[in-house]
Structure formats: C-alpha cells, structure tokens
C-alpha positions as semicolon CSV with decimal commas, in nm:
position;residue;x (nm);y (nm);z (nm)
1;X;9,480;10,573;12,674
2;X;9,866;10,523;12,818
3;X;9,833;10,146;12,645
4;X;9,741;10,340;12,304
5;X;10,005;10,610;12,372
6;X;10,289;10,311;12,351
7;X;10,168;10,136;12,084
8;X;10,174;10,465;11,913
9;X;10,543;10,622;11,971
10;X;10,702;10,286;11,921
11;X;10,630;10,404;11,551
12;X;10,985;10,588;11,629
13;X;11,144;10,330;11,743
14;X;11,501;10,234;11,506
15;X;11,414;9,945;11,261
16;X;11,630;9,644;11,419
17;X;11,866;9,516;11,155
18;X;11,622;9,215;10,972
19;X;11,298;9,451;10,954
20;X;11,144;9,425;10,637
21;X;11,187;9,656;10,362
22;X;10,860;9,849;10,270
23;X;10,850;10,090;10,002
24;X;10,540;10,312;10,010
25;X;10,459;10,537;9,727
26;X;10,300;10,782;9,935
27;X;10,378;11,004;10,294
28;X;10,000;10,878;10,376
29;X;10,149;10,490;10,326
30;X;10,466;10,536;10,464
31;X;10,287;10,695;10,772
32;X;10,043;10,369;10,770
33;X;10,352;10,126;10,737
34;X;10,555;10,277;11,016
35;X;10,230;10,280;11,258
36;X;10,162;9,939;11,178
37;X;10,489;9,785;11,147
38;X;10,666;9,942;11,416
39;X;11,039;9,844;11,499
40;X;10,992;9,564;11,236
41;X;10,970;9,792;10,971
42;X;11,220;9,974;10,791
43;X;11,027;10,267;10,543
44;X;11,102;10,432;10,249
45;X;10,862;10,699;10,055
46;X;10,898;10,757;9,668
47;X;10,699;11,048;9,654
48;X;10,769;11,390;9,765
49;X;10,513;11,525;9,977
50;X;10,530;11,862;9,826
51;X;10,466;11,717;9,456
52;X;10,135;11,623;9,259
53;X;10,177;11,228;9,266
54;X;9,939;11,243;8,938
55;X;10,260;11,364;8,766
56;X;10,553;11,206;8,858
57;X;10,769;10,991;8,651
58;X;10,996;10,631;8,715
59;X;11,332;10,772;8,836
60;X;11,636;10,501;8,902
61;X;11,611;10,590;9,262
62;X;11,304;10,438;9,285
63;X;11,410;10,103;9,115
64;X;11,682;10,085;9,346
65;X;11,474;10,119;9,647
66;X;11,202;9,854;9,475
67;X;11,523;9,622;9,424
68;X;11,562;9,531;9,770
69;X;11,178;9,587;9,849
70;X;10,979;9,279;10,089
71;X;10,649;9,475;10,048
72;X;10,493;9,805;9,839
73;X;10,252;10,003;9,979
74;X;10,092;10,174;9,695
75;X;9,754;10,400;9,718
76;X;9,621;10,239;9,410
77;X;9,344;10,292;9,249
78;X;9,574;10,403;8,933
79;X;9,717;10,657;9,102
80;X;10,052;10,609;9,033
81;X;9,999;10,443;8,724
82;X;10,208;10,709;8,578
83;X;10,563;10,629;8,704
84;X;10,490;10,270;8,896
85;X;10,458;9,998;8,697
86;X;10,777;10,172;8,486
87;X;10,968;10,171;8,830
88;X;10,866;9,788;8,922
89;X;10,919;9,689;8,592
90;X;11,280;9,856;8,582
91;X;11,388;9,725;8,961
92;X;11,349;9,328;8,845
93;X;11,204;9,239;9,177
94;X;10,946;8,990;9,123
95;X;10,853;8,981;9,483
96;X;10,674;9,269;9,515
97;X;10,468;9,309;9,145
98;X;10,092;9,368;9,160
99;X;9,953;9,008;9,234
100;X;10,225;8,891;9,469
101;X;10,225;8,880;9,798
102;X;10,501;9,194;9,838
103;X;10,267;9,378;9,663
104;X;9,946;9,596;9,853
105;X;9,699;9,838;9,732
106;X;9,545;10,070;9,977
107;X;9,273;10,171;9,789
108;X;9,172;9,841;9,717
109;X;9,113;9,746;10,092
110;X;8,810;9,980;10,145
111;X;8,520;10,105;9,939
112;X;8,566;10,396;9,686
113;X;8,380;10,698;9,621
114;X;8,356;10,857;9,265
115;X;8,377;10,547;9,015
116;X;8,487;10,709;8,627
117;X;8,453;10,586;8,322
118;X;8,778;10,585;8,096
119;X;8,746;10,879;7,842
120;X;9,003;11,126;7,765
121;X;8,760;11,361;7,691
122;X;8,671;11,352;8,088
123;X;9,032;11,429;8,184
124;X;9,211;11,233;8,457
125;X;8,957;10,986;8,571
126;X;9,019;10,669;8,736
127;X;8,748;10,427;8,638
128;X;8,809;10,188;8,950
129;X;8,673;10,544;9,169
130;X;8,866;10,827;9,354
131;X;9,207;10,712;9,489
132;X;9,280;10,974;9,752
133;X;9,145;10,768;10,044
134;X;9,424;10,865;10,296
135;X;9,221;11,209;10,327
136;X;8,960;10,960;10,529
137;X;9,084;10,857;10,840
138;X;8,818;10,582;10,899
139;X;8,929;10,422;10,564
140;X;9,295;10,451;10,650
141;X;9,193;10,267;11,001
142;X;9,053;9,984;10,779
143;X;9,372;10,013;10,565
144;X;9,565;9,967;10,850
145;X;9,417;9,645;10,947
146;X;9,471;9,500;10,596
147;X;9,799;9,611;10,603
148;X;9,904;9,432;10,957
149;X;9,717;9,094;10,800
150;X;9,973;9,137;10,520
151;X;10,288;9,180;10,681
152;X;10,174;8,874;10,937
153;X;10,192;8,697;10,632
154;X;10,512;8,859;10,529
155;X;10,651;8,787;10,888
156;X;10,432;8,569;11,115
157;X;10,663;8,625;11,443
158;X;10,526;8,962;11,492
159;X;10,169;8,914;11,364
160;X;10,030;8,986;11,721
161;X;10,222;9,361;11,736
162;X;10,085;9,439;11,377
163;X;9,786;9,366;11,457
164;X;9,753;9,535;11,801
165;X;9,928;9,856;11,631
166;X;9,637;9,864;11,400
167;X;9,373;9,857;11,654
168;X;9,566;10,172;11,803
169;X;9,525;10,352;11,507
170;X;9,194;10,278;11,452
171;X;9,129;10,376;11,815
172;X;9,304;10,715;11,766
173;X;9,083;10,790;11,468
174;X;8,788;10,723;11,665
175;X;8,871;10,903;11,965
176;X;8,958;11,206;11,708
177;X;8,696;11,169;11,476
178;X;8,401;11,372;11,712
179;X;8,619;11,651;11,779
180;X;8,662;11,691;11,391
181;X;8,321;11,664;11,325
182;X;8,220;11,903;11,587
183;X;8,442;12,133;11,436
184;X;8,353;12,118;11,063
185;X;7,976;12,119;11,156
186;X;7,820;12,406;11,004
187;X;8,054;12,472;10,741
188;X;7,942;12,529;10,370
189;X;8,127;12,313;10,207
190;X;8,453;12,373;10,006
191;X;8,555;12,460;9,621
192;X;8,903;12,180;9,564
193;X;9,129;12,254;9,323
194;X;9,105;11,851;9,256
195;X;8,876;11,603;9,353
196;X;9,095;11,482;9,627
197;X;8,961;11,573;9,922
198;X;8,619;11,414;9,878
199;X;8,673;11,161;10,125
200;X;8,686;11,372;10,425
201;X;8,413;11,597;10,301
202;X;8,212;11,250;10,259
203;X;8,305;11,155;10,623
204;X;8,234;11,533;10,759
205;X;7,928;11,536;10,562
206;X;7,990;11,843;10,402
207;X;7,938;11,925;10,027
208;X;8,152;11,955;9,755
209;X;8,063;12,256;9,579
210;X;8,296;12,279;9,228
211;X;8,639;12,211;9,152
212;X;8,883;12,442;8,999
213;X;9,020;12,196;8,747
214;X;8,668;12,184;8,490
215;X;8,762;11,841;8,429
216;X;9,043;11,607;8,625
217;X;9,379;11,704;8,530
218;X;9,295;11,997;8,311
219;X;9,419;12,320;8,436
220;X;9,075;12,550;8,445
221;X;9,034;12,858;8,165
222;X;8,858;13,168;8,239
223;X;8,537;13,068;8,112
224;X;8,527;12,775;8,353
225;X;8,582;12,981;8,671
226;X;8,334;13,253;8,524
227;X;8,079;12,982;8,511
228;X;8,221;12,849;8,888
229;X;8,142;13,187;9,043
230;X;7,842;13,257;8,910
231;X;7,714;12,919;9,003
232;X;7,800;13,010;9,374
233;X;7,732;13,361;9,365
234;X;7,540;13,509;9,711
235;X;7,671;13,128;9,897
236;X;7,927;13,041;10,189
237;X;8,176;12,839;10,110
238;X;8,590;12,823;10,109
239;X;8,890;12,749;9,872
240;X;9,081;12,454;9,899
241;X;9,400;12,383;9,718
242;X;9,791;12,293;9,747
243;X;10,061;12,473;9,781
244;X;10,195;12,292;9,424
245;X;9,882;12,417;9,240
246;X;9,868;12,711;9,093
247;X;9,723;12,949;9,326
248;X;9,629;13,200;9,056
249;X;9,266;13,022;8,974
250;X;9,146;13,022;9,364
251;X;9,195;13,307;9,481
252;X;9,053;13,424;9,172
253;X;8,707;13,243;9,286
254;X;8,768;13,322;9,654
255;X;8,793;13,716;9,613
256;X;8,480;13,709;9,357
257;X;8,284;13,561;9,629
258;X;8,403;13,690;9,940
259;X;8,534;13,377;10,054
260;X;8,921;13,244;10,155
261;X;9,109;13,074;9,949
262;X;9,366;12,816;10,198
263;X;9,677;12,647;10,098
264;X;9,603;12,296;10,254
265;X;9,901;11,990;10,209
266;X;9,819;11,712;10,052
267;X;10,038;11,456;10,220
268;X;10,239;11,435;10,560
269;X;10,577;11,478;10,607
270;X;10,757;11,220;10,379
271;X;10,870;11,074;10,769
272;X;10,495;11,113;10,914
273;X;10,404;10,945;11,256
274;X;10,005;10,911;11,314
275;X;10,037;11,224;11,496
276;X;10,152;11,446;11,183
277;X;9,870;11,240;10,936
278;X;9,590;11,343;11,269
279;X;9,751;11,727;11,218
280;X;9,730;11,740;10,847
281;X;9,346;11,629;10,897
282;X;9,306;11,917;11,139
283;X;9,468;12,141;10,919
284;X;9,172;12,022;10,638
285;X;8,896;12,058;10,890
286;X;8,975;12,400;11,043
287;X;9,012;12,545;10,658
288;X;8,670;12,415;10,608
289;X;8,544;12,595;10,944
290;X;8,617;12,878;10,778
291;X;8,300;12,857;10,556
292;X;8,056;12,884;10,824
C-alpha cells in the first residue's frame, strides 16, 4: 500500500521543463493523464467541469492550447464532436489529429455500452455506444493502461513510470471497488437526467429505471414525466442529475414519488488527482444508497 501511495501523489509533483504537452478534453482525462504521466506530464483541460460537454463550442483558447499539444486525450465516442474537430482543425497542429499518434480516444480503448443508431428523430445518440465511460472506474483502469502504452511511445525514457503509474491506478480501483459495491447493494436503481451514468450503474449492477430527457438531448415536456411517474409509481428508486441541468424536471419526479432528487457532478475538478475522480464516484454511489 505505501509503494501505491507514491506512485499516486507524485501525480502533484511540478511538470519538469521538457514534459509533454497533453491536452485532455475532459476533468476525467486530465485526471487520467496526470496519474499516468506524472512529473513528465504537463496538463491542460478544455472543458469546464461545471458545463454539459454535449454543448460546448471551438473557442480560440482551445486552438491555442492544441497548437503546442504532443498528445489529446479526448473521451471519444463523438462526444465532443461538437466543438473538437473545429478546435483541431483551427490550431494547425498535425501532430495530434485523430489517426496520429498525438491523438487518443478513451472510449475507444474499452468496450461500450448502449450502441445508437444515427437518427435525429432519436435525439443525441452516438451510434459508436455511450461515451461517458469515466463514470466506470474499471474502464478508466483499462484506459489508463492504454494511455501509459501511448505516451511510451510518445516518450520511451519513461515508459517504465507510465506504466507502473497505471498499475497503481488500476490497483486503487480495485482495492475501492468492494467498498462501493457494498455500499450501493440494495439500492433501487436511479432515474438520470441523461444516460451518462450507465456505466457505474452497469458495474454496481443496479438498474436504470428512466431518464428525464424522453430522448438524448431533448429537454423532457410534461407529458413525458407524467408518463415517467406513473411508470414508477408505488417503486424505490432516486433522482440523479447535475447541477447544470435544469433541476425543475427531477424534483418534479422525485416529490411525485416520494423519492430524492440529488445534484451529483459530472466531472472532477478541472485539476483532479485519482483521489478527487475516487470521491466523485463515492459521491454517485452514496446518492444511489439512498434508494434502498
């Protein structure tokens, strides 16, 4: 445990002056890059933790921090396919387009739940499955692995401390991963505002039991969360949603049923160490205790 404790806080540690750049698109992948790369990493996130990554757009902050960029860290998935491709396409920095070696997809590292099929009609679907895999901390250990393969690639001198900072992670998770299930046993299953937190319902085995949103991306209308709480009328269950959704639609549902309705973040702090990613997971699963 001390061994994993060291590999873990050298996260913190000041980037010396030649670590790579990494821009990750995500808290969630800046969190992963910073674990992973350690000292040899310098990080920067594009996306406010506190904002709907679904909806952002290209800014010229974020081509100036892809100018410079050795590696992207991107969820994937077409996630980001909103404001992305604009930003990489605006920044001119070959190195790190989809395809190159500077360029890494989190979501395409592990399996996906969810797979869509591209329709308007359906909403926001991504046809390649559910991109909000960071809300699985056994995926993100995989992740992590891929990850320290790619920057050994990136910079073979420290291949041996990416690699060993990986295994830490993925030690962490599965020294943490009984006490969460332990915890989330018994529990009903939740109502999301979004289909994002699938992934740690799938891992807790607990059911998903509606979304606000009737389809992806659609904000819901009365009739929809009529039909929602009649469909779980005389159940246990609890509310899950972010504090940038509109809060107006859950605790709508929660108080019809009797249930809670709990603000849950997304994402990390936009400077996350493993520890704050391993407390926004406990902040999930004790919400979802609260439907047993």
């Amino acid at each position: 445990m001390a061994r994993l404790l060291i590999w873990l806080t050298l996260s913190f540690v000041t980037p010396l002056a030649w670590a790579l750049q990494v821009v990750a698109t995500t808290a969630s992948m800046g969190m992963l890059a910073r674990a992973v790369g350690g000292p040899a990493v310098s990080v920067m996130v594009l996306a406010p933790p506190d904002r709907d990554p679904h909806q952002l757009q290209a800014r010229p902050s974020m081509m100036r921090a892809l100018r410079d960029a050795d590696l992207v860290v991107a969820v994937g998935a077409e996630l980001e396919v909103g404001w992305l491709p604009a930003a990489l396409a605006g920044a001119g920095n070959g190195r790190v387009l989809p395809g190159r070696l500077g360029y890494f997809e989190a979501a395409a590292q592990v399996p996906l739940l969810d797979p869509g099929v591209a329709d308007r009609a359906r909403g926001d679907v991504h046809p390649m499955g559910n991109p909000h895999v960071h809300l699985d901390p056994v995926r993100m250990a995989d992740i992590a692995r891929a990850l320290a393969e790619r920057l050994a690639r990136l910079n073979p001198t420290h291949a041996a401390d990416y690699r060993a900072r990986a295994e830490a992670l993925a030690a962490a998770v599965a020294s943490r991963l009984p006490g969460w299930q332990a915890l989330a046993a018994g529990s009903a299953g939740a109502v999301l505002y979004h289909k994002d937190g699938i992934y740690l319902l799938d891992r807790l085995g607990r059911p998903l039991l509606g979304t606000i949103e009737p389809v992806p991306g659609v904000p819901p209308t009365a009739q929809h969360l009529a039909g929602l709480i009649e469909q779980l009328r005389g159940r246990r269950g609890v509310v899950l949603y972010h504090p940038y959704q509109p809060a107006q639609g859950p605790q709508r549902v929660a108080e019809a049923l009797g249930w809670k309705a709990i603000a849950v973040p997304m994402e990390p702090p936009v400077t996350a160490s493993v520890e704050d990613y391993f407390r926004l997971i406990d902040q999930w699963v004790a919400a979802l205790a609260q439907a047993k």
